[in-house]
DRENFI-729909 format. One record per residue (C-alpha): x, y, z; residue number from 1; residue in one letter. Coordinates in nm, 2 decimals. Layout:
N
NODE       xx       yy       zz     k   r
NODE        X        Y        Z   NUM   a
...
END
This chain:
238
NODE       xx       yy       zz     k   r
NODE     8.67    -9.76    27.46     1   x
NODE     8.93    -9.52    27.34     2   x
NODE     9.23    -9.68    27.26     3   x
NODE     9.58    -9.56    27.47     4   x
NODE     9.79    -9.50    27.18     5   x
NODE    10.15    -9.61    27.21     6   x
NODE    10.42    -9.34    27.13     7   x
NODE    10.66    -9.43    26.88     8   x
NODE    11.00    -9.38    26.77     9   x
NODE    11.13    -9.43    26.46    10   x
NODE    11.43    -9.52    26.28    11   x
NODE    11.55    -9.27    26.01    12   x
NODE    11.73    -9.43    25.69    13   x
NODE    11.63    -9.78    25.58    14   x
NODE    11.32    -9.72    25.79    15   x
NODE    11.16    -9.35    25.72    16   x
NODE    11.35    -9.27    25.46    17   x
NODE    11.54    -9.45    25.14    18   x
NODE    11.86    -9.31    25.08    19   x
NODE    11.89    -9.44    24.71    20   x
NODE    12.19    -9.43    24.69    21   x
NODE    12.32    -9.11    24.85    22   x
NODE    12.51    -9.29    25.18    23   x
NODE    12.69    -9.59    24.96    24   x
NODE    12.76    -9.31    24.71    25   x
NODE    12.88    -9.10    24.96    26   x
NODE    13.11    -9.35    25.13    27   x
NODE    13.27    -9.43    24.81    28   x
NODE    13.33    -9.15    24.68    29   x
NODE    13.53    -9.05    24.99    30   x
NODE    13.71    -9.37    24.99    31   x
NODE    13.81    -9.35    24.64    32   x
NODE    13.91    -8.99    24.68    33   x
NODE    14.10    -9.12    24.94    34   x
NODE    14.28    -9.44    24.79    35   x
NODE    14.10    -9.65    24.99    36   x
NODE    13.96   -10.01    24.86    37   x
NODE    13.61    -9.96    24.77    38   x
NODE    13.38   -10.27    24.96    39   x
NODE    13.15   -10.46    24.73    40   x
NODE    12.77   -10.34    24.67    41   x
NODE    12.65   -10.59    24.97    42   x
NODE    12.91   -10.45    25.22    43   x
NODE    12.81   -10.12    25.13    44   x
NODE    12.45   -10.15    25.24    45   x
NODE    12.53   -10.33    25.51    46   x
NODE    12.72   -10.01    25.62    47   x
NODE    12.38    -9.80    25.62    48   x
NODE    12.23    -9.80    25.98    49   x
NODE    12.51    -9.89    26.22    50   x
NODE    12.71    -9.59    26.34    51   x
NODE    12.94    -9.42    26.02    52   x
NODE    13.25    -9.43    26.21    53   x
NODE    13.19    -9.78    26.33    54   x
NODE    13.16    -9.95    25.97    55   x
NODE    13.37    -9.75    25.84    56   x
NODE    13.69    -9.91    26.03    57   x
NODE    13.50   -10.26    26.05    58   x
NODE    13.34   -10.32    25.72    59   x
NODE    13.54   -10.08    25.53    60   x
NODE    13.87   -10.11    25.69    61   x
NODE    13.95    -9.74    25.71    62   x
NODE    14.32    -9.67    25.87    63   x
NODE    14.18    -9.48    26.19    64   x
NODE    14.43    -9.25    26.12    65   x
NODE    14.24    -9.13    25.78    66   x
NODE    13.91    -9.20    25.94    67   x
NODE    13.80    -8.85    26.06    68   x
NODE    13.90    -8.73    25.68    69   x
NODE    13.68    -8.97    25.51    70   x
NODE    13.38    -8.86    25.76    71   x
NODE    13.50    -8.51    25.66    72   x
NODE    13.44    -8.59    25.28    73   x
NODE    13.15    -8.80    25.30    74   x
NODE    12.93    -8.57    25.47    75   x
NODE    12.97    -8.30    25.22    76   x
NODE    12.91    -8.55    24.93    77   x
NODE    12.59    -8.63    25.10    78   x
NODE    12.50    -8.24    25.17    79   x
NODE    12.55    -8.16    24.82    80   x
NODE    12.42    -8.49    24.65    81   x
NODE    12.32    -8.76    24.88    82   x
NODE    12.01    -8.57    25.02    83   x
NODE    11.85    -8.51    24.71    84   x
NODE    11.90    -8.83    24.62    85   x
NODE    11.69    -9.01    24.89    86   x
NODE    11.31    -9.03    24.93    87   x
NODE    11.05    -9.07    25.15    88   x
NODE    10.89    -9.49    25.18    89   x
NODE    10.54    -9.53    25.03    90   x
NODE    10.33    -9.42    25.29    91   x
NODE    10.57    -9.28    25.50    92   x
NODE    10.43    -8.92    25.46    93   x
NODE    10.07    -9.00    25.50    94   x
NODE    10.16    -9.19    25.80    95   x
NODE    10.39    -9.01    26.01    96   x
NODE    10.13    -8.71    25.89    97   x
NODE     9.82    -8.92    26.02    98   x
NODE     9.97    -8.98    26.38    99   x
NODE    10.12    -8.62    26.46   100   x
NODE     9.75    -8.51    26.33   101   x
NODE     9.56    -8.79    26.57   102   x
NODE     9.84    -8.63    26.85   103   x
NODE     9.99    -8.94    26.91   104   x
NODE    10.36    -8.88    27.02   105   x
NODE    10.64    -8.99    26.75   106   x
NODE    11.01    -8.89    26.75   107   x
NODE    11.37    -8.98    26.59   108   x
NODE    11.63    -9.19    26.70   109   x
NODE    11.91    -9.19    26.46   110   x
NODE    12.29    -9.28    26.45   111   x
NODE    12.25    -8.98    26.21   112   x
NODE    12.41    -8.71    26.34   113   x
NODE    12.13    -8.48    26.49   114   x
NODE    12.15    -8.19    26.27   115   x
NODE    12.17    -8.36    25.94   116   x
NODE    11.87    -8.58    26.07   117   x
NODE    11.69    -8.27    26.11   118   x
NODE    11.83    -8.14    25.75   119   x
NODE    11.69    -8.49    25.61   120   x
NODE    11.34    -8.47    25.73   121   x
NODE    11.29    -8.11    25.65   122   x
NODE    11.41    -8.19    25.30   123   x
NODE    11.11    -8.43    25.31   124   x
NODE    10.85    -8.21    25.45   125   x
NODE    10.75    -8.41    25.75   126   x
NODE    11.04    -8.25    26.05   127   x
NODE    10.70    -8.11    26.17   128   x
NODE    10.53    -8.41    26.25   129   x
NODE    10.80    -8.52    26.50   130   x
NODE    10.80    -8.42    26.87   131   x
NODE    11.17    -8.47    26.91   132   x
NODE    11.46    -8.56    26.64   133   x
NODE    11.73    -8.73    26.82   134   x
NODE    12.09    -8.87    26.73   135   x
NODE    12.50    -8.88    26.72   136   x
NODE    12.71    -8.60    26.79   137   x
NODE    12.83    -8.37    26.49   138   x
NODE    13.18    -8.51    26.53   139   x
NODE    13.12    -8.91    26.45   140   x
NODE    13.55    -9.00    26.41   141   x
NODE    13.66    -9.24    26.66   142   x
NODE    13.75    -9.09    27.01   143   x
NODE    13.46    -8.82    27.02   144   x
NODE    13.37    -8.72    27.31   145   x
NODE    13.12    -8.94    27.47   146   x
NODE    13.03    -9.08    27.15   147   x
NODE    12.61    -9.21    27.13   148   x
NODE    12.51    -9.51    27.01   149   x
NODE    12.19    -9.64    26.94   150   x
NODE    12.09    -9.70    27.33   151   x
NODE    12.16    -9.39    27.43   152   x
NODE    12.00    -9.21    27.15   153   x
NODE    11.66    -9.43    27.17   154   x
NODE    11.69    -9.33    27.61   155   x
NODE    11.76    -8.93    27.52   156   x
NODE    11.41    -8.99    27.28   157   x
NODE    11.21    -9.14    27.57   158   x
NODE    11.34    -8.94    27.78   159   x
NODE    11.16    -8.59    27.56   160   x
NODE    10.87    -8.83    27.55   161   x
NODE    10.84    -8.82    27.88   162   x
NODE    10.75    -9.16    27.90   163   x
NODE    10.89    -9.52    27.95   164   x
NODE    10.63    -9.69    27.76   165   x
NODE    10.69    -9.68    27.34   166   x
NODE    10.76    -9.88    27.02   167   x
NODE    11.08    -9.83    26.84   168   x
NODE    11.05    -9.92    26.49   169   x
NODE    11.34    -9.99    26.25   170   x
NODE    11.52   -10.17    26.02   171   x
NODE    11.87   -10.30    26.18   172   x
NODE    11.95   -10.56    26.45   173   x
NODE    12.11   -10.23    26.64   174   x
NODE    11.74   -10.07    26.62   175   x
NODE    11.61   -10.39    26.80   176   x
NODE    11.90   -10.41    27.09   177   x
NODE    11.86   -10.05    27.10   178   x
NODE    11.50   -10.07    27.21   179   x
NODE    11.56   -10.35    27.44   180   x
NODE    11.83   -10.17    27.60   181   x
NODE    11.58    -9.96    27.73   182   x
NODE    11.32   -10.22    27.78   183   x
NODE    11.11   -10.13    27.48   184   x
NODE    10.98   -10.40    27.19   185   x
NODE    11.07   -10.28    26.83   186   x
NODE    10.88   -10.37    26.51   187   x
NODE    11.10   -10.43    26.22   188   x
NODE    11.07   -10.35    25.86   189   x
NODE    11.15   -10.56    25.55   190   x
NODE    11.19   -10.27    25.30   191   x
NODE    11.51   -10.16    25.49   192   x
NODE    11.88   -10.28    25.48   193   x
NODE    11.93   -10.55    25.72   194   x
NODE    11.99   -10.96    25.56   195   x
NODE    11.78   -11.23    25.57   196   x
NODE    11.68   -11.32    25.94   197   x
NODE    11.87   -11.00    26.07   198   x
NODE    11.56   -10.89    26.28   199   x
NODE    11.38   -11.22    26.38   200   x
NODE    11.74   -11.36    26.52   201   x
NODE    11.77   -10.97    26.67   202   x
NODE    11.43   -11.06    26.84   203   x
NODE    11.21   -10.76    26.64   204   x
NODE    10.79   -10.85    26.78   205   x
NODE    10.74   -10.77    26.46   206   x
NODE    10.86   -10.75    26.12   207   x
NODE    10.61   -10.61    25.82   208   x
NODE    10.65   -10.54    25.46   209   x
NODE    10.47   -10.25    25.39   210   x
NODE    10.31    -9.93    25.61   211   x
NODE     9.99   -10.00    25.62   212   x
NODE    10.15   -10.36    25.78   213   x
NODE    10.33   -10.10    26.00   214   x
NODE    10.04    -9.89    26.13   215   x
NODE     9.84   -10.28    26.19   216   x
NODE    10.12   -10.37    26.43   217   x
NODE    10.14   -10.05    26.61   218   x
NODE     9.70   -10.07    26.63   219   x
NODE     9.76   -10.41    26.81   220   x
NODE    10.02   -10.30    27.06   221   x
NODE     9.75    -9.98    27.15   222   x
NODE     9.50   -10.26    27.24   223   x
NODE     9.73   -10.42    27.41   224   x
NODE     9.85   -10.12    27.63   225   x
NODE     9.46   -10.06    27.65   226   x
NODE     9.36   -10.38    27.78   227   x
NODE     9.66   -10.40    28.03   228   x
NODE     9.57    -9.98    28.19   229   x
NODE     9.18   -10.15    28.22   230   x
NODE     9.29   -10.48    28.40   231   x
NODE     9.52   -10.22    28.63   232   x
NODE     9.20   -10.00    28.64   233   x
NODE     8.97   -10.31    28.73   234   x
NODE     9.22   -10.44    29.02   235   x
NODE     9.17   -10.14    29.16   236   x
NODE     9.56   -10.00    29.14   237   x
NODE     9.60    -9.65    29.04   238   x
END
């Protein structure tokens, strides 16, 4: 029997793509610029993932007055450095590459703003092999309109799937509550930023350590899916 494959959105940095450097670089070079008190290494990664303007004030402590500033000189740090900088996961490529080539359906879900997610991926080669690219507004500063947070980006991707029924995979508690906000299980991944226990205690069905551990997990839950269309199937419910 053919397996029903499972469409699957993905997490951009700490998930698809290592930023080596080019976010926490980014972040405190603005802050320096700035006068601001640099955070310590381990605060700084623990900014990468959750919405900018969010750990900026909270992990940071950015006066929200100078926040919009700091955005302002972050993001062309990271357009004129910080991009080049990241790279792709081993067996990122090959994989996302292998499912848009199969035709299963994969997008984005960032807190990335949508056009520099795009920017990112094409940078990498592999924008192509996404159906959709979703994320934040341009303007991430505190009181944008209707700002997006991981919920409503994850429901704007299933909602270009045209589907209900997917995998989020990332590498943050906010990937997880993002996906079972909108009633989704999410895998997590060990390679990317969260701490020790971050994703088991954010209730992740899954956590793997490498891509091949990645493509396993995502295998299972088309069996899964399979079986449960074929019991529907046998109990005569169409």
């Amino acid at each position: 029997m053919t397996l029903s494959t499972v469409p699957v959105i993905f997490d951009l940095d700490g998930t698809l793509v290592d930023p080596a450097g080019g976010i926490t670089g980014g972040i405190s070079a603005a802050l320096t610029q700035l006068g601001i008190r640099v955070p310590a290494p381990a605060l700084l990664d623990a900014m990468i993932g959750p919405k900018l303007s969010d750990s900026l004030l909270n992990i940071a402590g950015v006066p929200p007055e100078q926040l919009a500033e700091v955005v302002r000189i972050y993001r062309a740090y990271y357009l004129e450095t910080g991009i080049a900088q990241s790279r792709l996961y081993p067996g990122i490529r090959e994989l996302v590459e292998g499912y848009a080539a199969s035709g299963r359906p994969i997008a984005v879900a960032t807190q990335k703003p949508e056009g520099l997610a795009k920017i990112v991926l094409e940078h990498h080669g592999i924008s192509g092999s996404f159906r959709f690219i979703r994320g934040s507004a341009a303007d991430e500063a505190a009181g944008a309109t209707a700002p997006l947070g991981k919920t409503e980006i994850v429901a704007a991707a299933l909602s270009d799937l045209r589907t209900q029924h997917a995998v989020m995979v990332g590498d943050r508690a906010q990937d997880v509550a993002g996906a079972m906000a909108n009633g989704l299980d999410c895998i997590g991944v060990s390679w990317g930023f969260a701490p020790d226990g971050e994703l088991h205690e954010a209730g992740a069905v899954a956590i793997v350590d490498s891509t091949r551990g990645l493509a396993v997990a995502i295998d299972n839950m088309d069996a899964v899916r399979t079986a449960a269309m074929s019991e529907v199937h046998d109990d005569g419910i169409v």
